[in-house]
Structures are given as structure tokens and as C-alpha cells.
N, C-alpha and C positions, 0 to 999 in steps of 0.2 A: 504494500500500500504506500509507504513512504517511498522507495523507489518510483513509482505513477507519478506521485506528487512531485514529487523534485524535476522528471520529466516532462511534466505538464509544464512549470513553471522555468526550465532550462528553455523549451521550446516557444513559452509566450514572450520570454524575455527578445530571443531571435529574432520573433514577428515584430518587436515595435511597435509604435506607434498604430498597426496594422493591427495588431491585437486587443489595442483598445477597442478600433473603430467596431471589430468584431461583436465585443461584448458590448458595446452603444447600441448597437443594431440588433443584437439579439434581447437586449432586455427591452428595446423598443418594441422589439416582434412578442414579448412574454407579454408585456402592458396591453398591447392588442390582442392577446388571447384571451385575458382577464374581462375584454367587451366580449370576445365569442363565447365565452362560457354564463356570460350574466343574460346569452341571447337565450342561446341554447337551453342552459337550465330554468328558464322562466315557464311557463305554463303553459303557454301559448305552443312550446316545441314540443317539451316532454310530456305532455298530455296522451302524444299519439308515438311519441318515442321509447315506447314502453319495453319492460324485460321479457312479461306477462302475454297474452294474446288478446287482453281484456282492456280496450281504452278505457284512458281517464278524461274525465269532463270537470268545468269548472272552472274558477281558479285556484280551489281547494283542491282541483287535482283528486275527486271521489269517484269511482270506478262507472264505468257508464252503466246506466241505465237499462233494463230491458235486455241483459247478457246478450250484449254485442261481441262481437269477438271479430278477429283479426280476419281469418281467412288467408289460403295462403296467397294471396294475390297482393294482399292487403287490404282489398277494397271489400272485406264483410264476409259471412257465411254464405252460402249459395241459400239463396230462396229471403236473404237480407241484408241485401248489400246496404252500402254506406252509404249510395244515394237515394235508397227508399224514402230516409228524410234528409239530409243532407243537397241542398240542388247548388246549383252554379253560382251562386251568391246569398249573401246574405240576404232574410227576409228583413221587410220595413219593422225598424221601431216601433210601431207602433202592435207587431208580435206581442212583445213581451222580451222581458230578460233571458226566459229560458228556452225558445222557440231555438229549433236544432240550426247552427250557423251555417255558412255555404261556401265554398270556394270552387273551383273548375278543377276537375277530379281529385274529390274529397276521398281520402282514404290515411290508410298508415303505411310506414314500411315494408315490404312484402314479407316472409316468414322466414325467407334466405339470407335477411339482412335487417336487420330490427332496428339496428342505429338505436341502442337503448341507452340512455346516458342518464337515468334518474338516480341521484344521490354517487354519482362516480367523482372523484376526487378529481382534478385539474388536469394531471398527469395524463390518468387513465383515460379521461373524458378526449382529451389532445390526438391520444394514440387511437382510439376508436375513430375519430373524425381522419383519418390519415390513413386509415387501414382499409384498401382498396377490393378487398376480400368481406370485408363489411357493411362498406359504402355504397354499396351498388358499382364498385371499379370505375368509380371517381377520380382523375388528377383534381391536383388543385385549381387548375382551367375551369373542369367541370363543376367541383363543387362550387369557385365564385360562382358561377353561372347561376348556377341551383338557388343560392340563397338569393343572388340577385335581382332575377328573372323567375323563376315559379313563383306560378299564380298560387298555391296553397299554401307554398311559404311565404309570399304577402300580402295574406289573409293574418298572420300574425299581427299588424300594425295597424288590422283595420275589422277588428273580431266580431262588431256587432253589438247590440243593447248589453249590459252588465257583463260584462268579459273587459280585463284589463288588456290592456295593448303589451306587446312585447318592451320591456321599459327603456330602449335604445333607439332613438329614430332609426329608421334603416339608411340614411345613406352613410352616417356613422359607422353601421355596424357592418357596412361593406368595406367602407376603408376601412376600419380595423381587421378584418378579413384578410381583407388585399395584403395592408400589411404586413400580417402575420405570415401568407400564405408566400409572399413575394421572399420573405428571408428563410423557405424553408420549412415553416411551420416547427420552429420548435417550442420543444414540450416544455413546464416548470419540471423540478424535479419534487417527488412526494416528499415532503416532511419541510419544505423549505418553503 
């Protein structure tokens, strides 16, 4: 271990000035992660980014209603899917607070790939979002896209009667994205 150490530190001395810029950069890219994790684990994501096959609803985040389940599509059981009450947008205000919200293919992530990030620590939450065997085989091209561009992820900032909004404006929470994703996406380390 003290070997590594003295090596780590023989070789940032080498880099210079170069090795500051590194670590500028990279705790810039950590700070931006700190937005993608406050996106991420907000209600509005993890509601349908579940471990379970059972969405949550709410902002309490309380299991849906009416044993809904995932399906392996993600979009519902066969004979109940997600848009039996779910349609293309949100219903008028004047619904009510609990009236089921709507976005353009309402569903969760399919059963191949859960993307479940509820109560996962920085670290782990980091490496899931990066792991392309998880992600639906996502670069970091595609997932900016994903967050920037799907209609169901910018349903998040615009939920509907009694639903808190994602608490980041999105073009924020793009650039910090971008950020993050443009230096590599690195992880915090756990315990730190």
C-alpha cells in the first residue's frame, strides 16, 4: 500500500502542473455528479427506476396502486399495460392531484435492464449509470441524449397537478451531465 502511495505521488509530482489541472477537472466532473445524483434520486426518476417489478407513485414514493407491475417490456402486464391509464400527456388540472400523469411512451425500464438506483450510495449509483450492460448499451452520447431529449424523461420537470418537479431545472442538469460525462464520468469514491 505505501509502495502505490509513494508511486502515485513520484508520478503526480512528474505531471506538474498537469496534474493539478487533472484533479480541477475531475473534482469539477464529481460536483456535476452531485447534480446527477440529486436528478436521479429525486422521485420523479426513481419512482419507475425500481429494484422490484412493482412501480412507485407519488412523491412519497408508495408502491402503485392496483398491482401494477413491470412487464418484461416495461410497459405493464399483458392484458395492463401502462397506457390503459397513462396516455400521451398529462390530463388538465382540473383532474385532480391524483388523476394517473402522461408522457409519450409511458413505461419503466424493461426487465433486462432496471436502471435501479433507489437508496444506492454515489459511487454505486455512478457505476450503474456507466455500465452499458445495464443501461440499455448506452455511451455517454446516448445517455446525454436520453436525458436530454426523451419525452418521458421531460415529463420529470413538468409532472402534472400535486407531483413535485425534478428539483434541478433541466438545462442545468444537462450541463452538469455534459460535464460530468465530457471528463469521463468519474465516480466519488465510497466513504469519502
Amino acid at each position: 500500500m505505501k509502495r502505490h502511495l509513494l508511486l502515485g505521488g513520484v508520478i503526480l509530482l512528474g505531471l506538474g502542473g498537469y496534474a493539478s489541472d487533472l484533479f480541477a477537472d475531475d473534482q469539477e466532473a464529481l460536483k456535476a455528479f452531485g447534480t446527477v445524483q440529486k436528478v436521479f434520486q429525486s422521485p420523479r426518476c426513481q419512482n419507475c427506476h425500481i429494484p422490484g417489478d412493482s412501480p412507485l407513485q407519488f412523491d412519497a414514493g408508495i408502491p402503485h396502486a392496483m398491482n401494477v407491475v413491470r412487464g418484461m417490456d416495461g410497459k405493464g402486464a399483458a392484458g395492463l399495460p401502462c397506457a390503459t391509464c397513462h396516455a400521451e400527456g398529462n390530463p388538465p388540472a382540473s383532474y385532480g392531484p391524483h388523476a394517473p400523469p402522461g408522457a409519450p411512451h409511458w413505461s419503466l425500464p424493461p426487465a433486462s435492464h432496471k436502471m435501479a438506483w433507489i437508496g444506492l450510495p454515489p459511487d454505486k449509483l455512478c457505476a450503474l449509470i456507466k455500465d452499458r450492460s445495464s443501461n440499455g448499451d448506452r455511451d455517454f452520447a446516448a445517455l446525454l441524449k436520453h436525458v436530454n431529449e426523451d419525452k418521458l424523461v421531460l415529463w420529470g420537470w413538468n409532472p402534472g397537478a400535486g407531483r413535485a418537479p425534478v428539483p434541478v431545472p433541466h438545462d442545468i442538469f444537462v450541463a452538469q451531465f455534459k460535464l460530468w460525462a465530457d471528463a469521463g464520468g468519474p465516480c466519488p469514491v465510497a466513504g469519502l
